[in-house]
C-alpha positions as CSV (number, residue, x, y, z in Angstrom):
1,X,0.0,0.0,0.0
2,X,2.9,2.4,0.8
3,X,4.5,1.7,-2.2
4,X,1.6,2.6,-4.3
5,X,1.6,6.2,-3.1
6,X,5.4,6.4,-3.3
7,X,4.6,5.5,-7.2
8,X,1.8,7.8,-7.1
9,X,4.1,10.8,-5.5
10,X,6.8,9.6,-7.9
11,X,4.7,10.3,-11.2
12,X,2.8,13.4,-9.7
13,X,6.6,15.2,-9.4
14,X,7.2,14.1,-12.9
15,X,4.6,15.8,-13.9
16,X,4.5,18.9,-11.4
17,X,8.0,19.0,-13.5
18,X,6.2,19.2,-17.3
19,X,3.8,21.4,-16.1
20,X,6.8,23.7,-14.8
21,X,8.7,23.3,-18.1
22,X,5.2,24.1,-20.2
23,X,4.5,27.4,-18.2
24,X,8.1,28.6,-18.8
25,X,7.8,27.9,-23.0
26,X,4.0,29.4,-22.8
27,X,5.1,32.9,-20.6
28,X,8.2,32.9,-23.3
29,X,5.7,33.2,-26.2
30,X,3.5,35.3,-24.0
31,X,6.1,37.5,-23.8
32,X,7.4,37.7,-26.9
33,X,4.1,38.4,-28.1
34,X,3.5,41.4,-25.3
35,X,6.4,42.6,-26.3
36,X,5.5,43.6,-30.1
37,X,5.9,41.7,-33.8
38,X,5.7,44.3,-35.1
39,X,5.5,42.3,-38.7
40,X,2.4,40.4,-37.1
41,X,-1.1,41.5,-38.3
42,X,-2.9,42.7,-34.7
43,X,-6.3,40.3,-35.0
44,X,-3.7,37.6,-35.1
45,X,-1.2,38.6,-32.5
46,X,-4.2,39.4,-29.7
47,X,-5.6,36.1,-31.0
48,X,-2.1,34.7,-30.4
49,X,-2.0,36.2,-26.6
50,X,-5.9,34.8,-25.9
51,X,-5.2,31.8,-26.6
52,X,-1.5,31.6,-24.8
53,X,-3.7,33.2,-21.5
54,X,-6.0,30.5,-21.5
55,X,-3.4,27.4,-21.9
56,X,-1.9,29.1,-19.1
57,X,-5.0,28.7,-16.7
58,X,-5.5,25.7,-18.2
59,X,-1.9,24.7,-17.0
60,X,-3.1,26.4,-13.9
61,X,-5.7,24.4,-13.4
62,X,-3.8,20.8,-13.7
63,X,-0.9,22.0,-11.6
64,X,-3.9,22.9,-8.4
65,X,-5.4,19.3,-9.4
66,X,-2.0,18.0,-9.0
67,X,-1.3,19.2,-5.5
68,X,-4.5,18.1,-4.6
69,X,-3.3,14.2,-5.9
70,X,-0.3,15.1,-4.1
71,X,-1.8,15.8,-0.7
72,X,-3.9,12.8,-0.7
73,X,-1.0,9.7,-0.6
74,X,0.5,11.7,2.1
75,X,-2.6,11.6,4.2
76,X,-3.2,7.9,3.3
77,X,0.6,7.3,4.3
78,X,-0.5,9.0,8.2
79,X,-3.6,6.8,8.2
80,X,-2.1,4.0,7.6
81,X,1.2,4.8,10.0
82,X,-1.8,5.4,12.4
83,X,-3.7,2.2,12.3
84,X,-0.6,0.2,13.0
85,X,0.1,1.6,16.3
């Protein structure tokens, strides 16, 4: 049982880790974009920096799930410390 949240921390890290790594490449472009292509037609620029926004909060939005995931072994891990006492 112990060993199956160890697993489950172990892959909720990993991916704590992707979703750091995707934030970083998606405020770059954000960025870049804020910061004026000039060469860029505008529609498609502010099109460009809707739809980075909203994978952000969507990136957001799986990290917060993810420490939620996180939270939960570590309980189970107490609980079960607990019961054997």
């Amino acid at each position: 049982m112990a060993m199956d949240a160890v697993n489950r921390l172990s892959v909720i890290a990993t991916g704590m880790g992707q979703l750091k790594n995707q934030f970083q490449q998606r405020h770059r472009v954000l960025n870049f974009l804020l910061k004026s292509v000039r060469t860029m037609d505008p529609v498609r620029k502010d099109a460009r920096i809707r739809a980075s926004r909203k994978h952000i909060k969507g990136l957001e939005k799986r990290q917060h799930a993810m420490k939620a995931m996180e939270a939960s072994p570590s309980s189970t891990i107490c609980h079960g410390k607990n019961n054997r006492d």
